[in-house]
NUZAMAR-456355 format. One record per residue (C-alpha): x, y, z. Coordinates in steps of 0.5 Angstrom, whole numbers, padded with zeros to 4 digits, always signed. Layout:
BEGIN
XYZ;...
% end
This chain:
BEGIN
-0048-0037-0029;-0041-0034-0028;-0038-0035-0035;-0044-0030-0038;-0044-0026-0032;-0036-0025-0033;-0038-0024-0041;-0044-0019-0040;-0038-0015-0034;-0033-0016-0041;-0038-0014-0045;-0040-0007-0041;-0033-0006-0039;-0031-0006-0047;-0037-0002-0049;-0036+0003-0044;-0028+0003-0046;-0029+0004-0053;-0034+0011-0052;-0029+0014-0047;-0024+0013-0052;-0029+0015-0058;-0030+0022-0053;-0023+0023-0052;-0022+0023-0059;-0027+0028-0061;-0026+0032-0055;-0019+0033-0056;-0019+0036-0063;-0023+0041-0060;-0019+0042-0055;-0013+0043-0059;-0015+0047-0065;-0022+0051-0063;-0021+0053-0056;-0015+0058-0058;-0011+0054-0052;-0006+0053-0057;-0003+0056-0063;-0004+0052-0070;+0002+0055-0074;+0000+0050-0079;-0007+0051-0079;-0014+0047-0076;-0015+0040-0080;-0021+0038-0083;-0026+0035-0079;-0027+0030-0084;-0020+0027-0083;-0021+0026-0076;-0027+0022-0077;-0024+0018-0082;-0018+0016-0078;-0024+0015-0072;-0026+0007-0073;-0019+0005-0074;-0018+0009-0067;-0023+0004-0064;-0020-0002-0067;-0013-0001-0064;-0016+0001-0057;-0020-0005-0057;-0012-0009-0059;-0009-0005-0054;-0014-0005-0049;-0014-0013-0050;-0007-0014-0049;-0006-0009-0043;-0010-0014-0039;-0016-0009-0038;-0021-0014-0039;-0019-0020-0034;-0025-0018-0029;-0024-0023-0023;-0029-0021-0017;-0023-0019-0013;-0019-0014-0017;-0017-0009-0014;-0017-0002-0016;-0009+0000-0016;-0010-0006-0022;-0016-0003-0025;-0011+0004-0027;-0004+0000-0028;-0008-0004-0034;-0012+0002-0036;-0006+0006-0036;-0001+0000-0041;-0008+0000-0045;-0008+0007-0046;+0000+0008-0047;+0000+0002-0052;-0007+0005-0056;-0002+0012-0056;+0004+0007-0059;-0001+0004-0064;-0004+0011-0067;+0003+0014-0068;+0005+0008-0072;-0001+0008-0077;-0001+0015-0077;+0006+0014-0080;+0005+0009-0084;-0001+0011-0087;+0003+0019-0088;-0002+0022-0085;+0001+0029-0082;-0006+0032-0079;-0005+0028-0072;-0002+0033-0068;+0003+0031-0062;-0001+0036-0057;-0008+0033-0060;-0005+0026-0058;-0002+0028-0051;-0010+0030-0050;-0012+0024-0054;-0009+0020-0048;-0010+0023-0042;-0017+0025-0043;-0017+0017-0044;-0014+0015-0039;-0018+0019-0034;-0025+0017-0038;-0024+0011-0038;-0021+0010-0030;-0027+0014-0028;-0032+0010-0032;-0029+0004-0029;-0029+0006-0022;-0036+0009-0023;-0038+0001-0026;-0035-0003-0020;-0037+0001-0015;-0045-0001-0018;-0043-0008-0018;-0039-0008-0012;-0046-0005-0008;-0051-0009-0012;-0046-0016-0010;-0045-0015-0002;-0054-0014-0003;-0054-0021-0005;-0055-0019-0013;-0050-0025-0017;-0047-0029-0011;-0041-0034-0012;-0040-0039-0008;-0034-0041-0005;-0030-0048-0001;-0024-0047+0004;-0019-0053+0004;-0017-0053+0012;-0020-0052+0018;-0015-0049+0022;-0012-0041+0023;-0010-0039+0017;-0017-0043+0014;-0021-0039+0019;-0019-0032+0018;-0019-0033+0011;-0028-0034+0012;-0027-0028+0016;-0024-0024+0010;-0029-0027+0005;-0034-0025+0010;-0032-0019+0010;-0031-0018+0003;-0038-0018+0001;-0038-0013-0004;-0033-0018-0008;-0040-0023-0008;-0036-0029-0006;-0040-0033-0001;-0036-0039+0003;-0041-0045+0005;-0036-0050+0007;-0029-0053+0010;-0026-0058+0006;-0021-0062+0012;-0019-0069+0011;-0021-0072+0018;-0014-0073+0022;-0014-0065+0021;-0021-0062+0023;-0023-0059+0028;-0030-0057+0032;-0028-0049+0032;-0030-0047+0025;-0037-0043+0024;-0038-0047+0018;-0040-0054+0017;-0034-0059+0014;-0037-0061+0007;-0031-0067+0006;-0025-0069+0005;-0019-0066+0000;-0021-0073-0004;-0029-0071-0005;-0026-0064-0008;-0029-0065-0014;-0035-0068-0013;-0037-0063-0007;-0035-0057-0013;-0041-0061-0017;-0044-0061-0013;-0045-0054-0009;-0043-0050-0015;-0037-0048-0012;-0033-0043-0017;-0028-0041-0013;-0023-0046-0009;-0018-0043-0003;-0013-0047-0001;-0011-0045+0007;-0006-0050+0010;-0001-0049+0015;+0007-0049+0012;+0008-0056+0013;+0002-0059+0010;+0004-0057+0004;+0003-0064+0000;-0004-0063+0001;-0004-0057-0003;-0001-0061-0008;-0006-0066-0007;-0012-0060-0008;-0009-0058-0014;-0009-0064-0017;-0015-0067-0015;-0019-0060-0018;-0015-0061-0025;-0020-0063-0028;-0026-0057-0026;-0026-0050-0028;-0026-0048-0022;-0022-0042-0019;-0016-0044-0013;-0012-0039-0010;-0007-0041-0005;-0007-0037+0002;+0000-0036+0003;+0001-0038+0011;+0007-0033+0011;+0005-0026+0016;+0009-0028+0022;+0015-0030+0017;+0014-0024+0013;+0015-0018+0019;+0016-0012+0011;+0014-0014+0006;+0011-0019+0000;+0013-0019-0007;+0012-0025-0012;+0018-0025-0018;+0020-0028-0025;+0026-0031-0026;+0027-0034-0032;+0020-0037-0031;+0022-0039-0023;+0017-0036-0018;+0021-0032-0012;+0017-0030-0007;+0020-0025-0002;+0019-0024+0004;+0023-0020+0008;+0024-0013+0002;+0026-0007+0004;+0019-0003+0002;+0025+0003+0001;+0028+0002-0007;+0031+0005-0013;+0026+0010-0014;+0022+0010-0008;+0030+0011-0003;+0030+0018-0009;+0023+0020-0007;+0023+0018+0001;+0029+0023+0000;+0027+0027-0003;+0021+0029+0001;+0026+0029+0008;+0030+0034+0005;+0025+0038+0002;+0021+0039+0008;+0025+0038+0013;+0029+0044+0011;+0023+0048+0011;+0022+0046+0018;+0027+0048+0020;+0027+0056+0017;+0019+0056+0020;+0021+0053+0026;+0028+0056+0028;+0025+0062+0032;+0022+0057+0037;+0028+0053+0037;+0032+0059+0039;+0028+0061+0044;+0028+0054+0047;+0035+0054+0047;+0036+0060+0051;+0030+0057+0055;+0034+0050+0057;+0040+0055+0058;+0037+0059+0063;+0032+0054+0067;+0037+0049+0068;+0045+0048+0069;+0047+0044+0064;+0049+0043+0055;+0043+0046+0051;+0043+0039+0046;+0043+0033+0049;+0047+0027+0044;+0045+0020+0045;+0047+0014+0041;+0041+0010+0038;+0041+0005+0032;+0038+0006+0025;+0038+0004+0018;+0040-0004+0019;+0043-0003+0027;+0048+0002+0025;+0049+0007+0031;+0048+0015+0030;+0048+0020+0035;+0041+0023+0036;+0039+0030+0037;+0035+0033+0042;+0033+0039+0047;+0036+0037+0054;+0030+0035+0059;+0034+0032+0064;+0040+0034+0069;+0046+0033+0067;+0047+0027+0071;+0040+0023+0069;+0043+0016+0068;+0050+0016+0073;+0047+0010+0074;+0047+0007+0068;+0041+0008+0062;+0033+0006+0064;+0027+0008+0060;+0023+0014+0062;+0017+0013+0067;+0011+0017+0070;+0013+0023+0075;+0021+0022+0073;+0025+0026+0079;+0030+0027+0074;+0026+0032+0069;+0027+0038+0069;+0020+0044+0070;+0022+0046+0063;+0023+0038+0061;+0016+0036+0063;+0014+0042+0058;+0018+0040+0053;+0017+0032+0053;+0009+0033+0053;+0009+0037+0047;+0015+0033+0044;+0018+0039+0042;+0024+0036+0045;+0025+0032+0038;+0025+0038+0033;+0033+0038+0034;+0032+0033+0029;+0030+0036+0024;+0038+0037+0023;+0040+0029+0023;+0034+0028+0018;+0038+0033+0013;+0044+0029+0015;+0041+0023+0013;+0042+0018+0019;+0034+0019+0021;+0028+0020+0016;+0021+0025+0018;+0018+0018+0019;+0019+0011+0021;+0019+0007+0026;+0022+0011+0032;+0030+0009+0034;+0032+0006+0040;+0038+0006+0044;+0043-0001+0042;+0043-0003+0050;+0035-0004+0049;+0036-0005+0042;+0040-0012+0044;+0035-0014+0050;+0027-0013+0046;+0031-0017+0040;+0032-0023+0045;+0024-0023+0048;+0020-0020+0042;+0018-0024+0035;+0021-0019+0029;+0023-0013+0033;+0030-0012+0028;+0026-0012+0022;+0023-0006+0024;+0032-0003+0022;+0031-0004+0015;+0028+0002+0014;+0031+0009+0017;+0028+0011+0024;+0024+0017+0023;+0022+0023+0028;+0015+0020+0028;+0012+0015+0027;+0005+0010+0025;+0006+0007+0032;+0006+0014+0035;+0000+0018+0032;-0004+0011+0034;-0002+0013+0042;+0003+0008+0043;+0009+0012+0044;+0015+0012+0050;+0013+0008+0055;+0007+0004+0052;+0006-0003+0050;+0013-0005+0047;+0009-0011+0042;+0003-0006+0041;+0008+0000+0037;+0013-0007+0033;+0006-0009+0030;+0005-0001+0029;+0012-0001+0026;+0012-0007+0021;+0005-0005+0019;+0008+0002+0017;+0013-0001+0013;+0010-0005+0009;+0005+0000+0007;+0009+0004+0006;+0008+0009+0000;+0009+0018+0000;+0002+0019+0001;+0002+0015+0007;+0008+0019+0010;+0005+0025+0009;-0002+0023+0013;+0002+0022+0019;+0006+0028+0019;-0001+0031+0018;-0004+0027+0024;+0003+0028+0028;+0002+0036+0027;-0006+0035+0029;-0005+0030+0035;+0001+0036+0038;-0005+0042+0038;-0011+0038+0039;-0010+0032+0043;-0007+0031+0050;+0000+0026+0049;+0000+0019+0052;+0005+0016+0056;+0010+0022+0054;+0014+0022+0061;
% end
């Protein structure tokens, strides 16, 4: 049933596919040479040449689209997937007509008719795939094509992987069972456990299991291997549940060396093009900040001045990209002599803020002066907020994972601050906030909580801001 189900999607998929790029193909001819968008010094083509070359377009669409992968319709594809694959296929189809236009001495295909050849394709065919899962998806998670699944293992990571599923239900996978060896079950499961590792292949007979999710522990992984070997002979699906979140603590990356798997778990998110662009957007922005902004710093300013005795700015030392210490910036909101007894952190109805300090601290606009050590380069407008290196050596010892979160530069606000979980909060609650950042990280998400920052500083009333 699943093979003619995934025959009739690939089918669908190839059929709709193939009427986009057919619409791409006309459409873009008229675009070219009958809307008076672009001049023809060369004169319009004849129709009839564009639907002459119409069938072999097709036919190189279907090569490339096949090649780029566009057709490996799992249940748990993802959409970012869906537009990579599509955006190869489209790219590769471009690559196929040149070179036959070529080959074939054929000067009527203009180099502005392709670019809009495969750009309306590629947004054709995105929308129509979106259009099509979107249906599929909705039909599925109302029971329509369900899809039976086992999970080998019936401890943690076995769990969590039923409540994933189960909460997945667009995808139409429905697990029935635990496969667990008798030494290792345990009575804590929702589901029944249907047999050991040795029955596999009789319980997917007999179940009509069509996916298998191996989710063992780290040391129990001989008996993935046992899995693996037992369901050798089955058509089935096995897909192994990495136990690796608490070792990751960044990111999770798969790579080929000379046909070697090498899994990373503890990557910098912040490479090649993405340091360029993460950059990129703190420079630019941050300079805007600060020309829009410089008329409230200044009265600021002249504000800590005059309300109490003391410098303007205070500097203190705070660690950063990879621990490395940097002085950070900030309107001063305490008296001068607030830590004669050494550093403490800040709490409720602290007597040694100023009047103007409370203010300021409550509305964090003690934090703009470090728009300038963005613009240095020792911070970034977001990322996980820099803490002081006495503090620094003393959560590293009693937190799991506290230093991970220096592999990326700190930041003036943060994922953890925007959920409320800033200053003097759950230290462990604002560490998962920072992990979860950074290993989610991408522009977008940067720009979202810089929106949600600005939001919380006009419309919602700060936590823990002492």
């Amino acid at each position: 049933m699943v093979r003619r189900v995934n025959q009739t999607l690939v089918a669908w998929f190839l059929l709709g596919d193939l009427a986009c790029t057919s619409a791409a193909w006309l459409a873009s001819y008229f675009l070219r040479f009958h809307t008076g968008w672009l001049a023809a010094p060369r004169g319009v083509p004849a129709w009839e040449l564009y639907l002459r070359s119409w069938p072999l377009v097709l036919l190189l669409g279907m090569i490339a689209f096949r090649l780029a992968g566009m057709y490996e319709v799992h249940r748990l594809r993802r959409f970012r997937e869906e537009v990579l694959a599509v955006g190869k296929g489209v790219a590769l189809m471009i690559l196929f007509v040149v070179a036959t236009s070529f080959a074939r001495h054929a000067h009527y295909e203009s180099r502005a008719a392709m670019v809009l050849f495969g750009a309306s394709s590629l947004v054709g065919i995105v929308t129509a795939r979106r259009i099509s899962w979107t249906a599929v998806r909705t039909l599925r998670s109302r029971g329509l094509n369900p899809s039976r699944a086992v999970i080998v293992g019936t401890g943690r990571l076995a769990r969590r992987t039923e409540r994933t599923l189960q909460a997945l239900n667009w995808s139409g996978i429905q697990p029935i069972g635990y496969v667990e060896d008798a030494p290792y079950c345990t009575a804590a499961t929702t589901l029944p456990v249907l047999g050991s590792i040795a029955e596999l292949p009789q319980l997917v007979a007999r179940y009509q299991i069509e996916h298998v999710f191996v989710a063992l522990p780290l040391n129990r992984y001989a008996d993935a291997r046992r899995v693996f070997g037992a369901l050798s002979q089955t058509w089935v699906d096995v897909r192994l549940i990495a136990d690796i979140p608490t070792l990751a603590g960044l990111t999770f990356t798969t790579t080929q060396i000379h046909g070697l798997t090498v899994i990373g778990l503890r990557e910098n998110p912040h490479y090649g093009l993405n340091i360029i662009i993460k950059r990129l957007m703190d420079v630019v922005l941050s300079l805007m900040a600060i020309v829009l902004l410089a008329p409230l710093m200044a009265v600021i300013a002249v504000l800590v001045k005059v309300t109490s005795p003391g410098p303007i700015l205070y500097r203190q030392e705070r660690c950063g990209l990879n621990g490395k210490p940097f002085w950070m910036l900030k309107f001063r909101t305490m008296k001068v002599d607030a830590e004669a007894h050494g550093p403490q952190m800040t709490a409720r109805n602290d007597n040694r803020r100023t009047r103007l300090g409370v203010f300021l601290r409550a509305t964090n606009l003690d934090e703009l002066p470090q728009l300038f050590n963005v613009l240095w380069g020792d911070m970034s407008l977001v990322g996980p907020r820099p803490e002081r290196p006495v503090f620094v050596h003393k959560f590293a010892k009693s937190i799991p994972n506290y230093n991970a979160r220096h592999a990326v530069k700190a930041g003036i606000t943060g994922w953890a601050q925007v959920n409320g979980w800033r200053g003097n909060s759950s230290l462990r609650k604002r560490i998962q906030f920072d992990l979860y950042y950074i290993s989610h990280w991408n522009p977008l998400f940067d720009l979202r909580i810089l929106f949600l920052t600005v939001w919380r500083m006009l419309f919602s009333k700060q936590k823990h801001a002492y």
